[in-house]
C-alpha positions as a LaTeX table, in Angstrom:
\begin{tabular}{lrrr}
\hline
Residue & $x$ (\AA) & $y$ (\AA) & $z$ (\AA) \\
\hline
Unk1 & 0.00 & 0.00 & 0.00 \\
Unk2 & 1.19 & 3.33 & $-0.87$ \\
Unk3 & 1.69 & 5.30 & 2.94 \\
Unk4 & $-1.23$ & 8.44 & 2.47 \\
Unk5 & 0.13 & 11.56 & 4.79 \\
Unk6 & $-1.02$ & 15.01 & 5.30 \\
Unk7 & 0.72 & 18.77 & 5.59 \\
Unk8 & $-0.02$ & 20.72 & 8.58 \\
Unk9 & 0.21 & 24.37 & 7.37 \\
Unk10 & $-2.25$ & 26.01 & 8.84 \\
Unk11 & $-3.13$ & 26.80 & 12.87 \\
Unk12 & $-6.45$ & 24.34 & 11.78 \\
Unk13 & $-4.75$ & 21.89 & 10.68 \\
Unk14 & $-2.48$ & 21.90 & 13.83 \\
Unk15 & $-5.22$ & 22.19 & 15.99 \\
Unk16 & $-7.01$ & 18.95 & 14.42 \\
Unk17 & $-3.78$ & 16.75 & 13.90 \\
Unk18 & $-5.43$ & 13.79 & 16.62 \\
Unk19 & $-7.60$ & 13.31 & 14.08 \\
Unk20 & $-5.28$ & 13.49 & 10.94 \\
Unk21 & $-2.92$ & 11.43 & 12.89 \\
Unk22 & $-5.41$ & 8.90 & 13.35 \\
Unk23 & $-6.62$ & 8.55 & 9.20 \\
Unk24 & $-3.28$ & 9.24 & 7.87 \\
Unk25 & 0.02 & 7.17 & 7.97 \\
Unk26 & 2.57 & 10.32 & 8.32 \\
Unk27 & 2.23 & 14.32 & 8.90 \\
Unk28 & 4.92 & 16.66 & 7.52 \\
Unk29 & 4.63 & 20.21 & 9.38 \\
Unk30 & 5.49 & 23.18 & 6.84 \\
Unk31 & 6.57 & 25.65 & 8.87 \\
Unk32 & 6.75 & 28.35 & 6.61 \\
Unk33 & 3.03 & 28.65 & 6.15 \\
Unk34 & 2.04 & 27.35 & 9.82 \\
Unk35 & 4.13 & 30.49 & 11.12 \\
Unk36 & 2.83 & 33.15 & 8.46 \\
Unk37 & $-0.96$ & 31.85 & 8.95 \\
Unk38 & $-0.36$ & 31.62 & 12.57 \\
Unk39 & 1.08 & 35.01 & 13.13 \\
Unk40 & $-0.61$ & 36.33 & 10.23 \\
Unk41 & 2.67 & 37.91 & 8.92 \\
Unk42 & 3.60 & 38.20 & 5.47 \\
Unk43 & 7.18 & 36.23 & 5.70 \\
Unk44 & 7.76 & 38.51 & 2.47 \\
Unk45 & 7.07 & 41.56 & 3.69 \\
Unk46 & 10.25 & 43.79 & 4.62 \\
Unk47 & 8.37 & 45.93 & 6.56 \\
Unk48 & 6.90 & 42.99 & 8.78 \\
Unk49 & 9.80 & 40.32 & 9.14 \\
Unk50 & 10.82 & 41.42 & 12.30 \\
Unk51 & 7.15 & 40.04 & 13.28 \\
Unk52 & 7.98 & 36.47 & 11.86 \\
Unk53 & 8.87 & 34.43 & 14.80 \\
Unk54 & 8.98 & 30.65 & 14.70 \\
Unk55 & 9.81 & 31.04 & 18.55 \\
Unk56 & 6.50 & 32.86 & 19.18 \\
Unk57 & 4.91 & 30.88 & 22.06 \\
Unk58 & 1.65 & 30.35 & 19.73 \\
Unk59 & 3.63 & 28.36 & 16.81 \\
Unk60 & 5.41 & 26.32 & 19.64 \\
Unk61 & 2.35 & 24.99 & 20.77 \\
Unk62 & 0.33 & 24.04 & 17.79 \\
Unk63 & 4.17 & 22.57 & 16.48 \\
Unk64 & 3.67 & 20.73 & 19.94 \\
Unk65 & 0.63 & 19.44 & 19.55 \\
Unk66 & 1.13 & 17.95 & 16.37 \\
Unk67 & 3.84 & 16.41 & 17.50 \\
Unk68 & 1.77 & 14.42 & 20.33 \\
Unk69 & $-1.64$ & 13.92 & 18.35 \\
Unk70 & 1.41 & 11.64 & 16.37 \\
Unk71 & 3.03 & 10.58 & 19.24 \\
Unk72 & $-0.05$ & 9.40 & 20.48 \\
Unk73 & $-1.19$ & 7.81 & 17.58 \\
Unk74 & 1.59 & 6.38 & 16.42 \\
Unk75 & 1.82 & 8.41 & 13.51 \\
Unk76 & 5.20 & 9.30 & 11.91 \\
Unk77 & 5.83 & 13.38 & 11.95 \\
Unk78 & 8.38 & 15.50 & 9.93 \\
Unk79 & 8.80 & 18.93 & 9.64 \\
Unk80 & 10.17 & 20.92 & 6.08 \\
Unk81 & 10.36 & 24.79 & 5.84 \\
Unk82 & 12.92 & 26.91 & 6.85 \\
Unk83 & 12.73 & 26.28 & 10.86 \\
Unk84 & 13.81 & 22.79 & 10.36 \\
Unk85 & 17.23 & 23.29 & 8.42 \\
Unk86 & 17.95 & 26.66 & 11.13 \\
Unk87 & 20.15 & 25.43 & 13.95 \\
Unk88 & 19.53 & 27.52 & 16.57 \\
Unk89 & 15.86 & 26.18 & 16.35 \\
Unk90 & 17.61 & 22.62 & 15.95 \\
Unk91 & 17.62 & 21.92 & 20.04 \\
Unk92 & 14.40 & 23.32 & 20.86 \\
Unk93 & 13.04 & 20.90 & 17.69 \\
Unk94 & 14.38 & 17.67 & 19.53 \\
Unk95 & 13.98 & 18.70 & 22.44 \\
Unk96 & 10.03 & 18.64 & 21.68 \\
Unk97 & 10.26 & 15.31 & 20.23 \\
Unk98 & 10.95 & 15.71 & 16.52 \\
Unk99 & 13.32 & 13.40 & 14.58 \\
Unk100 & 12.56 & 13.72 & 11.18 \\
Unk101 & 14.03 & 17.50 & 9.26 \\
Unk102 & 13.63 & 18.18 & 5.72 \\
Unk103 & 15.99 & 20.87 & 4.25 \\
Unk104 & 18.64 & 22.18 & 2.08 \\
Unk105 & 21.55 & 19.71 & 1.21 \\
Unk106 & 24.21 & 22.13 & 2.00 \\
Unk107 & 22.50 & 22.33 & 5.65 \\
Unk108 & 22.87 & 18.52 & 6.18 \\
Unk109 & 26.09 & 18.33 & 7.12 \\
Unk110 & 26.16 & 20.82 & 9.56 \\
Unk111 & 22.34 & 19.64 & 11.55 \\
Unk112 & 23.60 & 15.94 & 11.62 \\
Unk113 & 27.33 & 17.23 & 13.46 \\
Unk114 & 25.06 & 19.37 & 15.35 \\
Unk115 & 22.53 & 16.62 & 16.58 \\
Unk116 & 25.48 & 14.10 & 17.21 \\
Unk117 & 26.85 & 16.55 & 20.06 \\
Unk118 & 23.63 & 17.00 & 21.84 \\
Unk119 & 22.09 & 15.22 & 24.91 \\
Unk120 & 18.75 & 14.94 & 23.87 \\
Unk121 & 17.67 & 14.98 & 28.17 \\
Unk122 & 18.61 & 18.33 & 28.31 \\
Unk123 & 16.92 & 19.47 & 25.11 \\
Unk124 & 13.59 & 18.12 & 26.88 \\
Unk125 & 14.29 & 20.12 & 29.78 \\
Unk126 & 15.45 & 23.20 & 27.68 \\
Unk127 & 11.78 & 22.67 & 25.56 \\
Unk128 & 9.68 & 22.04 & 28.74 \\
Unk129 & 11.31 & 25.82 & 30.03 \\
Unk130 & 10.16 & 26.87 & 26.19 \\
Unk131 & 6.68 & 26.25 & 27.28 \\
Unk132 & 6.97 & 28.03 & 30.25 \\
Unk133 & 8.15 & 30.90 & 29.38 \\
Unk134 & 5.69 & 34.27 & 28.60 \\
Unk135 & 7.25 & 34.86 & 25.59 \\
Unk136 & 9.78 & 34.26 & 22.43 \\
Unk137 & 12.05 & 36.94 & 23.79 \\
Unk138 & 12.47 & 34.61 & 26.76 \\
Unk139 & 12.55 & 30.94 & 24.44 \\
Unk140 & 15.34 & 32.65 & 22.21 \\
Unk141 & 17.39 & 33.68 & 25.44 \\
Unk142 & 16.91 & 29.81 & 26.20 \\
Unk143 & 18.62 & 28.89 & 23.44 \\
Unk144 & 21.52 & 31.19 & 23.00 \\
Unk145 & 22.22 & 30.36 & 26.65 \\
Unk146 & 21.90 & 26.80 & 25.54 \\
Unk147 & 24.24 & 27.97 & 22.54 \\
Unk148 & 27.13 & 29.48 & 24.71 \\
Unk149 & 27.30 & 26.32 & 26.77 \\
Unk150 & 28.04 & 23.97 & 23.85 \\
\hline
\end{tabular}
């Protein structure tokens, strides 16, 4: 059988993975679109890109519960767009639970050296403090302080 999956680009979409998850045999979260539609920002914008966030505490939530509609279910979960190839998001990513990152070849390299000299404990702990947080100006000083230390 040919596997049937889903994209998760949208804050409805997110909000309704369980039952995706459930019908579906993988999810692929494009972050691009999930963090323009979320924060309705216009990524292209030059006025407005100082708005685009992926750290915003909204898109780390709805990334966060797609990732445990699938954990739950059983259902494999990616993630493509430009938040998954970016490795200062890289820790935060695992940290949450996601193992599968789609992006540019010349970025490979670099993410799987990076991942190899992580503790993926501590990147639970550093995504739990994410959550509890107020806000991304407090998840990004997270993770350069998680940054200086390795």
């Amino acid at each position: 059988d040919l596997p049937i999956g889903g994209m998760i680009e949208v804050p409805a979409a997110a909000l309704a993975a369980h039952a995706f998850a459930s019908r579906l045999d993988f999810l692929s979260i494009g972050t691009n679109d999930l963090i323009q539609y979320t924060l309705a920002i216009d990524r292209v914008d030059d006025e407005l890109t100082y708005l685009y966030d992926p750290t915003h505490p909204a898109v780390l939530r709805l990334i966060h519960e797609v990732l445990r509609a699938c954990r739950v279910t059983g259902t494999a979960v990616g993630m493509c767009g430009e938040m998954a190839g970016e490795m200062r998001f890289l820790p935060l990513l695992i940290g949450m639970g996601l193992r599968d990152l789609s992006m540019q070849p010349a970025a490979i390299l670099d993410v799987r050296e990076r991942v190899r000299s992580l503790d993926a404990a501590e990147l639970e702990a550093i995504a739990q403090q994410a959550f509890a947080v107020p806000d991304q100006v407090d998840v990004n000083a997270l993770l350069a302080d998680l940054e200086k230390r390795h």
